[in-house]
PDB file of N, CA, C and O in Angstrom:
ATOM      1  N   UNK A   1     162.602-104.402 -37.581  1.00  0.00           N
ATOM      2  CA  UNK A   1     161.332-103.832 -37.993  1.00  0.00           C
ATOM      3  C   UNK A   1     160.922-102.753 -36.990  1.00  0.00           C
ATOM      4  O   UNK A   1     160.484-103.136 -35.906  1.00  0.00           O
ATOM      5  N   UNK A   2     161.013-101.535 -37.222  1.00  0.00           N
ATOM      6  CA  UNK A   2     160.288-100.372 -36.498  1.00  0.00           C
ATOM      7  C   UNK A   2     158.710-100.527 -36.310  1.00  0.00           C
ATOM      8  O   UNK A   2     158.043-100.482 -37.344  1.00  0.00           O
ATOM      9  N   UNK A   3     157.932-100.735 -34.890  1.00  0.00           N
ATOM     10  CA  UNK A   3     156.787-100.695 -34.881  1.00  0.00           C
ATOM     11  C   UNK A   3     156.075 -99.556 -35.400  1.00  0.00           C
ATOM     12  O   UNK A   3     156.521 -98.415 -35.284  1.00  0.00           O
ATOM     13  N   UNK A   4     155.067 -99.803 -35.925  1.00  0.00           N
ATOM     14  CA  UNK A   4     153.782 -98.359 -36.071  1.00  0.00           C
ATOM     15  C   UNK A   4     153.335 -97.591 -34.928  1.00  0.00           C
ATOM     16  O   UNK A   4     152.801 -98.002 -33.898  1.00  0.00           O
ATOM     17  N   UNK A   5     153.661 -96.310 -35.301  1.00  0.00           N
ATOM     18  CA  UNK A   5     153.463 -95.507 -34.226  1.00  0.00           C
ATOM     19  C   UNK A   5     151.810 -94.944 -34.348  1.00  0.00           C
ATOM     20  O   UNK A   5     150.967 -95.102 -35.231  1.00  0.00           O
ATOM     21  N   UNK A   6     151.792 -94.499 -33.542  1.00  0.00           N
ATOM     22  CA  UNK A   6     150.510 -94.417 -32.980  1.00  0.00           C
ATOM     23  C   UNK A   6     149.989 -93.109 -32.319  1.00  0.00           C
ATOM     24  O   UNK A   6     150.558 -92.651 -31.328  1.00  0.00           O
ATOM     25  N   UNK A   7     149.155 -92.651 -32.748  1.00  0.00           N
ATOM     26  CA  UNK A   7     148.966 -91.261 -32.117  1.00  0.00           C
ATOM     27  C   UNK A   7     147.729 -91.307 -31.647  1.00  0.00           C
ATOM     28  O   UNK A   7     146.915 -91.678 -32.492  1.00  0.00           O
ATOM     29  N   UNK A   8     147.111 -90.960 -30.157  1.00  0.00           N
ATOM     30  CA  UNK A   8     145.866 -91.216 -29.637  1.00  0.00           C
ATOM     31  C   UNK A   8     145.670 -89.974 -29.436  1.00  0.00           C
ATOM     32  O   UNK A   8     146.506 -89.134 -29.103  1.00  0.00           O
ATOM     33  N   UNK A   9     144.037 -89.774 -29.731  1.00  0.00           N
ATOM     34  CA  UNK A   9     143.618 -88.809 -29.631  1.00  0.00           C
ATOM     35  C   UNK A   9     141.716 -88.571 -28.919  1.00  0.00           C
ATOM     36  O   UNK A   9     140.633 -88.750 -29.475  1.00  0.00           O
ATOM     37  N   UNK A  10     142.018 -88.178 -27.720  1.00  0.00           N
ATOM     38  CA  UNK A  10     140.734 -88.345 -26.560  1.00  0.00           C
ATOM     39  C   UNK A  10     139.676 -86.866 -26.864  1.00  0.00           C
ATOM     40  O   UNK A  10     139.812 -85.782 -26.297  1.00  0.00           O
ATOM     41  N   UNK A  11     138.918 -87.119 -27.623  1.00  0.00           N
ATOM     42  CA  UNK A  11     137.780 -85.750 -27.916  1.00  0.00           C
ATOM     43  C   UNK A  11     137.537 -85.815 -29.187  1.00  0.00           C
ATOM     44  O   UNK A  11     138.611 -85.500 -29.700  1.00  0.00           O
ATOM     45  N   UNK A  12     137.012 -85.965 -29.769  1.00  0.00           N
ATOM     46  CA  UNK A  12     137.207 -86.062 -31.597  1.00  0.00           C
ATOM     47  C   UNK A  12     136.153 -84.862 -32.063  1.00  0.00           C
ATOM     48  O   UNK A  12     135.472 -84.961 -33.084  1.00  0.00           O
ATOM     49  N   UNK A  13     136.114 -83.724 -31.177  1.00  0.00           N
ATOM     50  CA  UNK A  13     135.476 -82.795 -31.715  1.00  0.00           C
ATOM     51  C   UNK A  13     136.412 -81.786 -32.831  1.00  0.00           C
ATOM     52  O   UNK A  13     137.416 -82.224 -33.393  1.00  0.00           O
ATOM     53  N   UNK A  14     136.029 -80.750 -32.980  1.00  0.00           N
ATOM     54  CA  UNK A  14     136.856 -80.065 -33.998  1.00  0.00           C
ATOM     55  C   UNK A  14     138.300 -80.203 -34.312  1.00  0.00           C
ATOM     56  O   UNK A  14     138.866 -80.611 -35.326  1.00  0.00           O
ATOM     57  N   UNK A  15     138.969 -79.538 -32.623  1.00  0.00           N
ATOM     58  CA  UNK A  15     140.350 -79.819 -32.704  1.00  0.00           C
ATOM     59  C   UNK A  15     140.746 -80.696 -32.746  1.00  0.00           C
ATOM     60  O   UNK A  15     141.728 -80.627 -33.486  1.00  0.00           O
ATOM     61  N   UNK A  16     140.554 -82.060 -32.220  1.00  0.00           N
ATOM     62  CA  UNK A  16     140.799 -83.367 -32.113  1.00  0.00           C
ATOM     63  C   UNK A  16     141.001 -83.684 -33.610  1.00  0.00           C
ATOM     64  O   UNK A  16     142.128 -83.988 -33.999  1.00  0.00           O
ATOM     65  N   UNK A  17     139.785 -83.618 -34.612  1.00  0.00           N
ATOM     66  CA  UNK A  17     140.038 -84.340 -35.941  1.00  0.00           C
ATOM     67  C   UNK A  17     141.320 -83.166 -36.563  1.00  0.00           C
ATOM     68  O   UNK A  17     142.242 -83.414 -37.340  1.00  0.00           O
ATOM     69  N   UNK A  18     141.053 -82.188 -36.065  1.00  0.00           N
ATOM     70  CA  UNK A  18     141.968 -81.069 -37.241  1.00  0.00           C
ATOM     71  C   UNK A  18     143.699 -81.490 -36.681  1.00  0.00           C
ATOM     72  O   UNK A  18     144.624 -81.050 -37.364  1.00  0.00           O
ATOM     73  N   UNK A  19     143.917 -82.076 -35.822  1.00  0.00           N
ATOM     74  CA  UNK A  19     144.846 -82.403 -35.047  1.00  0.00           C
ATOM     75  C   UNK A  19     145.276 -83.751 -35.783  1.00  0.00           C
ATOM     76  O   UNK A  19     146.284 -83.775 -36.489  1.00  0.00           O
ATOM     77  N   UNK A  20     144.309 -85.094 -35.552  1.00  0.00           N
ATOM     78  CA  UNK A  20     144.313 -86.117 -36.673  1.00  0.00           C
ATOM     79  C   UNK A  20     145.106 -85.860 -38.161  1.00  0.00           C
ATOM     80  O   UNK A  20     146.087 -86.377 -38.696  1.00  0.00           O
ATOM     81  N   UNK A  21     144.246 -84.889 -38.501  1.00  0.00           N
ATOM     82  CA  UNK A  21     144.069 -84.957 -40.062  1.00  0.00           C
ATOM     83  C   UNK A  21     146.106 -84.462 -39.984  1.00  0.00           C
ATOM     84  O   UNK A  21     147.085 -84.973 -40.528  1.00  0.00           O
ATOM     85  N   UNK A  22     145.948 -83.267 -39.031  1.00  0.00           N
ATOM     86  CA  UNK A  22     147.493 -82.697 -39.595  1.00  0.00           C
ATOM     87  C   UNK A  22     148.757 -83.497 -39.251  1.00  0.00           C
ATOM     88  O   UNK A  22     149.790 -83.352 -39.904  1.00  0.00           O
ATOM     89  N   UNK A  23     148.642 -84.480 -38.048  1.00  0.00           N
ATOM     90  CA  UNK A  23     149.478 -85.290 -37.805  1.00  0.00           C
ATOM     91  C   UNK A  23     149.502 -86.760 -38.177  1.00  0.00           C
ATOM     92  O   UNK A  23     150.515 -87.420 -37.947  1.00  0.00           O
ATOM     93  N   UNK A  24     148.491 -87.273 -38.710  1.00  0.00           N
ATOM     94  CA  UNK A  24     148.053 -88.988 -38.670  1.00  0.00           C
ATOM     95  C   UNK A  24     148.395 -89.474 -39.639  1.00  0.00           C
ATOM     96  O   UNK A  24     148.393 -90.676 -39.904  1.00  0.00           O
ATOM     97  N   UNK A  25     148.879 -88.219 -40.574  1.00  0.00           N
ATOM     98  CA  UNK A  25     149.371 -89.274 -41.977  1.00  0.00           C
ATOM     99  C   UNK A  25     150.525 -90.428 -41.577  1.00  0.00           C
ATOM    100  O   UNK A  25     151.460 -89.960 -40.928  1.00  0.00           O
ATOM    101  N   UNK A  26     150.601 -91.869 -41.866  1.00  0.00           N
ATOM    102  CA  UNK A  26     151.246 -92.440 -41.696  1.00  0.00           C
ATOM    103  C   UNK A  26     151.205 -93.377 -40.266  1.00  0.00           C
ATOM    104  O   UNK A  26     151.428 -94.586 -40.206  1.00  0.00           O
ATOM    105  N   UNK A  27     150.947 -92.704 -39.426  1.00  0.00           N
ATOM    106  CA  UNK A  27     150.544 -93.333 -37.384  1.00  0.00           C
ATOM    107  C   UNK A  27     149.143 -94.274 -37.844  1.00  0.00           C
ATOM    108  O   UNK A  27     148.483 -94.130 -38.873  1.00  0.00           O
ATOM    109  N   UNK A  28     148.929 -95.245 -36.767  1.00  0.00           N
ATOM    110  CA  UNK A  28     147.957 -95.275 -36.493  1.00  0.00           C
ATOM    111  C   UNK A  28     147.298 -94.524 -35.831  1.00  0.00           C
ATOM    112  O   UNK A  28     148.011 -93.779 -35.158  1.00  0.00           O
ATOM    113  N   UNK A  29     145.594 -94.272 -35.628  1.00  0.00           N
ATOM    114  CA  UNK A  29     145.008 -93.305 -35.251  1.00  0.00           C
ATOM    115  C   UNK A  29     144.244 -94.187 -33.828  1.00  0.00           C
ATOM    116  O   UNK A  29     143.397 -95.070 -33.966  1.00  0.00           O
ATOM    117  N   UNK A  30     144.733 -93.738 -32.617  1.00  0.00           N
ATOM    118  CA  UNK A  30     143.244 -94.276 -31.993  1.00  0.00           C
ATOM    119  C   UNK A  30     142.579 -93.136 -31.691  1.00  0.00           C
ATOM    120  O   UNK A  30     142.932 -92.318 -30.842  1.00  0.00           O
ATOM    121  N   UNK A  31     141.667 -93.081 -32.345  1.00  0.00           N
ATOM    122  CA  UNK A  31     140.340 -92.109 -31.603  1.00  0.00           C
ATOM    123  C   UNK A  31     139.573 -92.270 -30.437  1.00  0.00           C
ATOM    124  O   UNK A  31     138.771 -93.186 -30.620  1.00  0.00           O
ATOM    125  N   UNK A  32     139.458 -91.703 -29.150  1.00  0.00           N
ATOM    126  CA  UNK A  32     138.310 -91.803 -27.865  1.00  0.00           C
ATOM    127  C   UNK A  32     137.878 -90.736 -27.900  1.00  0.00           C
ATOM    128  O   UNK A  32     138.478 -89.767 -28.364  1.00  0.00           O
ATOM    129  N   UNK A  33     136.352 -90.718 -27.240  1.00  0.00           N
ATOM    130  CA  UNK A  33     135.509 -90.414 -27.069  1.00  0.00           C
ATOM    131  C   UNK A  33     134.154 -90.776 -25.906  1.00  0.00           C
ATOM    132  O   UNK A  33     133.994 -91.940 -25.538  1.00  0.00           O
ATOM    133  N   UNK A  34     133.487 -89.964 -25.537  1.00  0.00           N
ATOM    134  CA  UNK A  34     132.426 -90.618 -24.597  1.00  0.00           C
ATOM    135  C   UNK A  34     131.284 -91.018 -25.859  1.00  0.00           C
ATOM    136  O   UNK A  34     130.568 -92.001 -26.047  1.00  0.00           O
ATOM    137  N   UNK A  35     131.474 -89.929 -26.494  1.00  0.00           N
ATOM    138  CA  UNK A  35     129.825 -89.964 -27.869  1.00  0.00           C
ATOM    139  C   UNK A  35     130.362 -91.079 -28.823  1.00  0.00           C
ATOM    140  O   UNK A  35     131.386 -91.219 -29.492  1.00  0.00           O
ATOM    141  N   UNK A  36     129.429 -91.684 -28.638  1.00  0.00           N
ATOM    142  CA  UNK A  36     129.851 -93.813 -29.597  1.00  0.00           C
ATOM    143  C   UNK A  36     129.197 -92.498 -31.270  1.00  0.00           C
ATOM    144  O   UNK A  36     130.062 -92.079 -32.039  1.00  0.00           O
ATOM    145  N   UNK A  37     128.398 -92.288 -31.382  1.00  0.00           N
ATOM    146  CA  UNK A  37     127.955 -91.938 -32.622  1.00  0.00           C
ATOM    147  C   UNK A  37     128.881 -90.855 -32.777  1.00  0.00           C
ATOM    148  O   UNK A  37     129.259 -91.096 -33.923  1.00  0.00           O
ATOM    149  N   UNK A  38     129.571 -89.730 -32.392  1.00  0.00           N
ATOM    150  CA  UNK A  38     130.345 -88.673 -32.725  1.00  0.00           C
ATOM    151  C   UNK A  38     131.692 -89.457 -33.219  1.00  0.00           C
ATOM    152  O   UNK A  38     132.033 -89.237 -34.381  1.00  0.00           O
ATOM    153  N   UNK A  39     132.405 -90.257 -32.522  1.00  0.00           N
ATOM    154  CA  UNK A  39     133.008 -91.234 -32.405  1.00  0.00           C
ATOM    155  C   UNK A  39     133.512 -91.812 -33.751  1.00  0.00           C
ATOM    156  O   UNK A  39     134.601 -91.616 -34.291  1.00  0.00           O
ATOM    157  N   UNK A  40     132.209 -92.759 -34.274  1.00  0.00           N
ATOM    158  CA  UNK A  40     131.924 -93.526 -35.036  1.00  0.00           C
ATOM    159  C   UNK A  40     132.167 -92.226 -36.437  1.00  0.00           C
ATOM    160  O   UNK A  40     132.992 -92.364 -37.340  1.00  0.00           O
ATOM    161  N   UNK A  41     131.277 -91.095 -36.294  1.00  0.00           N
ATOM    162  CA  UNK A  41     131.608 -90.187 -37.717  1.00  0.00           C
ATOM    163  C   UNK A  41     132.940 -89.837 -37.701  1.00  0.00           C
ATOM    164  O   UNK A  41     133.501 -89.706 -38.789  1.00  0.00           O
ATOM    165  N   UNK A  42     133.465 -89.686 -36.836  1.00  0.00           N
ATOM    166  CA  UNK A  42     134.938 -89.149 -37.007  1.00  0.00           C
ATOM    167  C   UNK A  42     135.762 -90.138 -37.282  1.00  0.00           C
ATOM    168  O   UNK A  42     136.842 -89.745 -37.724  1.00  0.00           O
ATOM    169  N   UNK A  43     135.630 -91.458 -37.166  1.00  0.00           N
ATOM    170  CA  UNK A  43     136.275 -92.735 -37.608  1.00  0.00           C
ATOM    171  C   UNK A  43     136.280 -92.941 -38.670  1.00  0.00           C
ATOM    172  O   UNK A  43     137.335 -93.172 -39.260  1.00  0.00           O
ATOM    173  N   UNK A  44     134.970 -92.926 -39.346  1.00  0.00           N
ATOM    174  CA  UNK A  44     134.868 -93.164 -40.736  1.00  0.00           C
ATOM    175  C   UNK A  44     135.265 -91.893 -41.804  1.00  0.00           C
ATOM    176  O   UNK A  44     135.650 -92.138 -42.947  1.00  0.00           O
ATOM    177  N   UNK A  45     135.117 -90.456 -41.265  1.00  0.00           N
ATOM    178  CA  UNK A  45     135.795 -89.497 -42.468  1.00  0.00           C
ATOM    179  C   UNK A  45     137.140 -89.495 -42.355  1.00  0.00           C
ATOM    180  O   UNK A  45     137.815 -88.992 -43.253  1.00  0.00           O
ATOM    181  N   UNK A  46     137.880 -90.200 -40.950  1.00  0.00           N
ATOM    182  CA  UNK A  46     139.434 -90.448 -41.201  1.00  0.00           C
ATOM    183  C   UNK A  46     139.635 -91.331 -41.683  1.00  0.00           C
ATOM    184  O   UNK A  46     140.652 -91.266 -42.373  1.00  0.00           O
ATOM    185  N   UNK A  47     139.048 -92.433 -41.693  1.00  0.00           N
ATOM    186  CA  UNK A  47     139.282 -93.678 -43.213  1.00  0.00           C
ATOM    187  C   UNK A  47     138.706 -93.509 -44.228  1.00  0.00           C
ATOM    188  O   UNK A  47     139.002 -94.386 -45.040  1.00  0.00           O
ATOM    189  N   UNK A  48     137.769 -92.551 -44.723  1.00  0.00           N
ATOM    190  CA  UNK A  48     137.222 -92.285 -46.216  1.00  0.00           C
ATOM    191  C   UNK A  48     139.016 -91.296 -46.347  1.00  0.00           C
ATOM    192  O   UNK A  48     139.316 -91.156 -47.533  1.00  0.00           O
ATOM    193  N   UNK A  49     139.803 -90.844 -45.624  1.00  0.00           N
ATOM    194  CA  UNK A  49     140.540 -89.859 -46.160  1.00  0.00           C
ATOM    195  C   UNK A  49     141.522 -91.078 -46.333  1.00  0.00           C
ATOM    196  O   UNK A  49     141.934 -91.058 -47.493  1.00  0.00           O
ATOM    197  N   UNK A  50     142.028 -92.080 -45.659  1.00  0.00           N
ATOM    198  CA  UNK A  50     142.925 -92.580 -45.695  1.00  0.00           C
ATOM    199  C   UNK A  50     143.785 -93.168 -44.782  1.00  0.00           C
ATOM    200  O   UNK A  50     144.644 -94.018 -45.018  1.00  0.00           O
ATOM    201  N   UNK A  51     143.408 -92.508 -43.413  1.00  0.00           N
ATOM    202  CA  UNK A  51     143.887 -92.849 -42.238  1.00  0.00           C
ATOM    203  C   UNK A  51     143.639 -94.293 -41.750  1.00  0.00           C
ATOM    204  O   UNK A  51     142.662 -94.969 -42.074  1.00  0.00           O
ATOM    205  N   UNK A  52     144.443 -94.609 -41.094  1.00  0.00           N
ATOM    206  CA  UNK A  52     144.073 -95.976 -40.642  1.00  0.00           C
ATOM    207  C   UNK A  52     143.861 -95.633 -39.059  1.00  0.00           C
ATOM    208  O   UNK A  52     144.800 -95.140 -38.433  1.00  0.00           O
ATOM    209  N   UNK A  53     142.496 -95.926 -38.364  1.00  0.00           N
ATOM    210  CA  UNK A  53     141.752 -95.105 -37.375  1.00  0.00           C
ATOM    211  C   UNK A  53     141.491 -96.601 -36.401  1.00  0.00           C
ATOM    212  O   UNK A  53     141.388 -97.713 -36.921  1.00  0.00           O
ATOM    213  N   UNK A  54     141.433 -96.404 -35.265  1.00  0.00           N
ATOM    214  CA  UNK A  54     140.867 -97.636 -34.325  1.00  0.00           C
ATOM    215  C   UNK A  54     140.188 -96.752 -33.558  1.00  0.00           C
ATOM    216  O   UNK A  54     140.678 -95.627 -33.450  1.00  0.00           O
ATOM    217  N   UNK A  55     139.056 -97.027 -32.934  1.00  0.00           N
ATOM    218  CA  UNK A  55     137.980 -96.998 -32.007  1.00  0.00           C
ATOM    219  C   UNK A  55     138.185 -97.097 -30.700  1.00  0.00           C
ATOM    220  O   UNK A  55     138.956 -98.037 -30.511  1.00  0.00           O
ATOM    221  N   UNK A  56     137.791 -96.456 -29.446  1.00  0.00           N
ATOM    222  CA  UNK A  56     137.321 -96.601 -28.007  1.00  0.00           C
ATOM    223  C   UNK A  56     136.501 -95.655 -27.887  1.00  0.00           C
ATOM    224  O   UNK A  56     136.653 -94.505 -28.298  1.00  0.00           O
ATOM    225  N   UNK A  57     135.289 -96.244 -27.127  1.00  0.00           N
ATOM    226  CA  UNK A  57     134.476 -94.932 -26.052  1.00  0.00           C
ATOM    227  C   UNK A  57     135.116 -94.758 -24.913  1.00  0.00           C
ATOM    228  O   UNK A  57     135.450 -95.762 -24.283  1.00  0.00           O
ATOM    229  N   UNK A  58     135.448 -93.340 -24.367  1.00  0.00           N
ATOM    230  CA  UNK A  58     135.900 -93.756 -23.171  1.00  0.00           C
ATOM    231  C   UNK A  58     135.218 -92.369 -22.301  1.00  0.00           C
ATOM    232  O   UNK A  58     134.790 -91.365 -22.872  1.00  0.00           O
ATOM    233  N   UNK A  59     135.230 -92.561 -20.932  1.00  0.00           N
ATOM    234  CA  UNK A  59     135.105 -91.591 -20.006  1.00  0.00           C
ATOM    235  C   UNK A  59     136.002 -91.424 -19.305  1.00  0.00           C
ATOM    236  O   UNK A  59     136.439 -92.260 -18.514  1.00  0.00           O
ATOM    237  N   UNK A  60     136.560 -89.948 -19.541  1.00  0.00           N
ATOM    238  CA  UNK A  60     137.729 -89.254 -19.406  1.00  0.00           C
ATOM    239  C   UNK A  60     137.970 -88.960 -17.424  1.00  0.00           C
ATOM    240  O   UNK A  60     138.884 -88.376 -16.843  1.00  0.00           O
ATOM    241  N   UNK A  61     136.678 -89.679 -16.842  1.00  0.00           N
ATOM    242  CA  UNK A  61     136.539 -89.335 -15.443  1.00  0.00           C
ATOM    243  C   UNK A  61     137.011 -90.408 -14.803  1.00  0.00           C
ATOM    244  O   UNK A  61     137.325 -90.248 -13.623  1.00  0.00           O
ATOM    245  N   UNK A  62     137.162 -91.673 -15.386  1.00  0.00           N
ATOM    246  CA  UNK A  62     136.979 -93.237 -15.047  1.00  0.00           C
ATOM    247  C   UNK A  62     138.437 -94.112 -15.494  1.00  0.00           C
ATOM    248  O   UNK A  62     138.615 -94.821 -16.484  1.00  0.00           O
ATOM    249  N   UNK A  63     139.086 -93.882 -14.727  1.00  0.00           N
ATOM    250  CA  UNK A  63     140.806 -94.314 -14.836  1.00  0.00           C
ATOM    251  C   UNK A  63     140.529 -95.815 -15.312  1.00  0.00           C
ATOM    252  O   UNK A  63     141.286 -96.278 -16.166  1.00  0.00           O
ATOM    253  N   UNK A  64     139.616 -96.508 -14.873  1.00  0.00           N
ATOM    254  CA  UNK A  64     139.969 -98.034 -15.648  1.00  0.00           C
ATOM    255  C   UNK A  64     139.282 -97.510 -17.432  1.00  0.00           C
ATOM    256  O   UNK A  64     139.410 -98.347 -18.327  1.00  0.00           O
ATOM    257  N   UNK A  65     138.722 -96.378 -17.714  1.00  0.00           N
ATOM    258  CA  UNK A  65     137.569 -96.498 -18.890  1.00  0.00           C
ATOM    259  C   UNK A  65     139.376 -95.786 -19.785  1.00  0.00           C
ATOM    260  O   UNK A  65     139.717 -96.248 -20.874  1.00  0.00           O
ATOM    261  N   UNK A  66     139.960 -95.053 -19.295  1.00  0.00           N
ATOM    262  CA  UNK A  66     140.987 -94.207 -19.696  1.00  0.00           C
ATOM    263  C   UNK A  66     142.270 -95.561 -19.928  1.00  0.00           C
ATOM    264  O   UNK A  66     143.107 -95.365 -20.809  1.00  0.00           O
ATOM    265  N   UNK A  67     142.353 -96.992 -19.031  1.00  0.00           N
ATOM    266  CA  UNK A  67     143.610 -97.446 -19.102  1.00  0.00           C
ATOM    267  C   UNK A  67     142.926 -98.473 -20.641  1.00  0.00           C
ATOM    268  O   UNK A  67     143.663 -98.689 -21.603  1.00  0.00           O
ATOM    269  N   UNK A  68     141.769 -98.877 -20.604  1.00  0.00           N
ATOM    270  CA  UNK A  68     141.317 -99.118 -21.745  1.00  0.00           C
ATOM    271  C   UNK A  68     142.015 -98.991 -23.025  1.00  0.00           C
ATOM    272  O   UNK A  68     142.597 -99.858 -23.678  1.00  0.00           O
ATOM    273  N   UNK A  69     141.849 -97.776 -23.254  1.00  0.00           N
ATOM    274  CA  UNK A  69     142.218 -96.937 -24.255  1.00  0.00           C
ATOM    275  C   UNK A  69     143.538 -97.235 -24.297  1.00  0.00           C
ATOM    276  O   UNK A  69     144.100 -97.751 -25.263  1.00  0.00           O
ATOM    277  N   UNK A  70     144.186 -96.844 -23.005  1.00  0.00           N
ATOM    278  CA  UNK A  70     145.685 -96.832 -23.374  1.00  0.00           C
ATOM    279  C   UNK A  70     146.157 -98.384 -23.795  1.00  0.00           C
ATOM    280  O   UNK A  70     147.239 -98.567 -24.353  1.00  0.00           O
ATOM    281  N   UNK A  71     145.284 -99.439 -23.488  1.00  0.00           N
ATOM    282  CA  UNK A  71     145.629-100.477 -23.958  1.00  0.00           C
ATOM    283  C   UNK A  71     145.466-101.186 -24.995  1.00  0.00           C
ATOM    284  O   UNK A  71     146.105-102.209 -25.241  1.00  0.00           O
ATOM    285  N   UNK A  72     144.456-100.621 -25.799  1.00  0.00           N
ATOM    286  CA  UNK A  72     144.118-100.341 -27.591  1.00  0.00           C
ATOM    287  C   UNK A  72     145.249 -99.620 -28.187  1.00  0.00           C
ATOM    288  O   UNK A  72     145.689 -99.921 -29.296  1.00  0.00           O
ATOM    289  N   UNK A  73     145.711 -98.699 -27.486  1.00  0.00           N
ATOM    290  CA  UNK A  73     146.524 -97.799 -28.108  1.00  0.00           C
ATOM    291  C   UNK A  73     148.470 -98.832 -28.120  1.00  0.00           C
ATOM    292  O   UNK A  73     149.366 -98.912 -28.960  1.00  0.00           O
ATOM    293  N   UNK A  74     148.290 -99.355 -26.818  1.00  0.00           N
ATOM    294  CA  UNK A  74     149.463-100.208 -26.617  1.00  0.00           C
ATOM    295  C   UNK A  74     149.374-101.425 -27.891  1.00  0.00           C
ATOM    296  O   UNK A  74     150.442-101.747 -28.412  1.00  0.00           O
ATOM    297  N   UNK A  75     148.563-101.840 -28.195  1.00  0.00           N
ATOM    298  CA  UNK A  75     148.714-102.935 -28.946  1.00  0.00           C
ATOM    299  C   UNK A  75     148.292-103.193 -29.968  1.00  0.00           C
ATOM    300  O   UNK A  75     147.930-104.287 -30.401  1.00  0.00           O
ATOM    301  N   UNK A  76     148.307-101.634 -30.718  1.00  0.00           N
ATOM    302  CA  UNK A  76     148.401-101.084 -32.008  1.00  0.00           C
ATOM    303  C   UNK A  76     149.822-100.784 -32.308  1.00  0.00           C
ATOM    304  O   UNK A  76     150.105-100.823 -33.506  1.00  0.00           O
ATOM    305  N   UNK A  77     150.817-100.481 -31.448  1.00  0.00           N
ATOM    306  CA  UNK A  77     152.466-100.032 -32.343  1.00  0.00           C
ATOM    307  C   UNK A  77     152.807 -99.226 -30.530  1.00  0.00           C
ATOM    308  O   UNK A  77     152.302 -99.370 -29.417  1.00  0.00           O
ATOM    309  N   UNK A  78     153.868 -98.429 -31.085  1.00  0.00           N
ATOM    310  CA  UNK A  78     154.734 -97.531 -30.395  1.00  0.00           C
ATOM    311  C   UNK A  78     154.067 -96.282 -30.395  1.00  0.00           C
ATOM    312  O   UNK A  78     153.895 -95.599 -31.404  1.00  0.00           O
ATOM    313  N   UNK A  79     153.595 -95.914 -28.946  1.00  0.00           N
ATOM    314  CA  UNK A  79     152.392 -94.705 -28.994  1.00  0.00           C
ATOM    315  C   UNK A  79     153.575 -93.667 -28.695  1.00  0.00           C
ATOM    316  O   UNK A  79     154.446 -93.769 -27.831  1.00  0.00           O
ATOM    317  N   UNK A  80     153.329 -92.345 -29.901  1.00  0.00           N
ATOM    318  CA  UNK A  80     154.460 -91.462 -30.065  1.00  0.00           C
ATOM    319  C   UNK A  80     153.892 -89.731 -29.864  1.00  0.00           C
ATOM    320  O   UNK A  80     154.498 -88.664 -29.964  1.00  0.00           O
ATOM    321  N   UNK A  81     152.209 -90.124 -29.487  1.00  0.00           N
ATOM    322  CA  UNK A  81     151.885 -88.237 -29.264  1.00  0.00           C
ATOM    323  C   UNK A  81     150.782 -89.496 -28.887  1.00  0.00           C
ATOM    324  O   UNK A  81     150.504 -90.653 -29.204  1.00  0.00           O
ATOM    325  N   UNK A  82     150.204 -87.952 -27.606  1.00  0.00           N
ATOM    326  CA  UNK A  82     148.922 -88.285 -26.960  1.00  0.00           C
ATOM    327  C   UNK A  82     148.500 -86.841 -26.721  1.00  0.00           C
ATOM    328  O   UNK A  82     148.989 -85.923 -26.062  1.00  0.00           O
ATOM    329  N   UNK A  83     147.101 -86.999 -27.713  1.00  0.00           N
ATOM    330  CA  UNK A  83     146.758 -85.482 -27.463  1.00  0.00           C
ATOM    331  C   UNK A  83     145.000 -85.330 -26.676  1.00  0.00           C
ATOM    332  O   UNK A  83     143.969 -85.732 -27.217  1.00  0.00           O
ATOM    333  N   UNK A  84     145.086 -84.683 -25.380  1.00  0.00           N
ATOM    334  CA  UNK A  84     143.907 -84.893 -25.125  1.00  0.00           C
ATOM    335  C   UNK A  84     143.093 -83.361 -25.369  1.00  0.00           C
ATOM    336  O   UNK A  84     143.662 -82.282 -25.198  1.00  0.00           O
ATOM    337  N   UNK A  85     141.492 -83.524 -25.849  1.00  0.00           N
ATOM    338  CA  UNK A  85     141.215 -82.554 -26.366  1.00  0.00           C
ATOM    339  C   UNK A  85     139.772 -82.208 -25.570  1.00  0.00           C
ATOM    340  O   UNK A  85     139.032 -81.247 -25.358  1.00  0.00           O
ATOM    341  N   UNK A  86     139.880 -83.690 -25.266  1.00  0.00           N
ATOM    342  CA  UNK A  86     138.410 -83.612 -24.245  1.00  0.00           C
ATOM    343  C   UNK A  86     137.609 -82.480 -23.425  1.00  0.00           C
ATOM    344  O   UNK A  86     138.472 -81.909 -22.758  1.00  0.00           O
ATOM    345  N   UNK A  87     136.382 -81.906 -23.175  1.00  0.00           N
ATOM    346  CA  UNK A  87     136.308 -81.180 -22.080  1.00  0.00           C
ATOM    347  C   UNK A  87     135.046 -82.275 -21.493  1.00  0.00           C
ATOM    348  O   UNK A  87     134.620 -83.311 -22.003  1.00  0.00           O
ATOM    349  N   UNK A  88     134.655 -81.564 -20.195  1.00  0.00           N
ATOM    350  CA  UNK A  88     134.227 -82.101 -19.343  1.00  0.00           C
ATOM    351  C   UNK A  88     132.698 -80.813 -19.036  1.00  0.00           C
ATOM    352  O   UNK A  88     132.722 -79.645 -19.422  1.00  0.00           O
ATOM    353  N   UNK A  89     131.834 -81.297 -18.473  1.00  0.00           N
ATOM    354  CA  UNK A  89     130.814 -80.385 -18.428  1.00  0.00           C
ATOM    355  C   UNK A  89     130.536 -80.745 -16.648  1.00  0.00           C
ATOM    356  O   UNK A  89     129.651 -80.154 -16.029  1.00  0.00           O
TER     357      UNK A  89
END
C-alpha cells in the first residue's frame, strides 16, 4: 500500500491557496497559518472544492510551533512538497 502524500503548505494567502488548488488534487493538504480565521476560510473553500485539507496555526518564528505542523503533516501520509509562502512583518 503506497501512503498518501501530502503537501504542506505555511501562508494560505493568495499564493499559498493558488499553489493548493494547482497541486493538491489527490495529496493531502495541510494548511498553516498564524490567522486561525484566514486559516479556517481557506480550509473550507479547499473542501467545498474537494480537497481533503487538515488544519494548524502556526508561528513561522517558533521552531516548536513549526515542528507541530511538521508532525500533523507526518501523520497524515508521505510528505512529498513543502511550500512555504509565509511572510513575516
Amino acid at each position: 500500500m503506497t501512503p498518501n502524500e501530502v503537501l504542506v503548505i505555511i501562508g494560505v494567502g493568495g499564493m499559498g491557496m493558488s499553489i493548493a488548488r494547482r497541486v493538491g488534487a489527490g495529496r493531502t493538504i495541510v494548511l498553516a497559518d498564524v490567522n486561525a480565521a484566514g486559516l479556517q476560510s481557506a480550509a473550507d473553500a479547499l473542501g467545498n472544492d474537494g480537497h481533503q485539507v487538515l488544519t494548524r496555526e502556526v508561528d513561522v518564528t517558533s521552531r516548536s510551533s513549526v515542528a507541530a505542523v511538521a508532525e500533523v503533516a507526518d501523520a497524515a501520509g508521505r510528505v512529498t512538497s513543502v511550500v512555504h509562502t509565509a511572510g513575516l512583518k
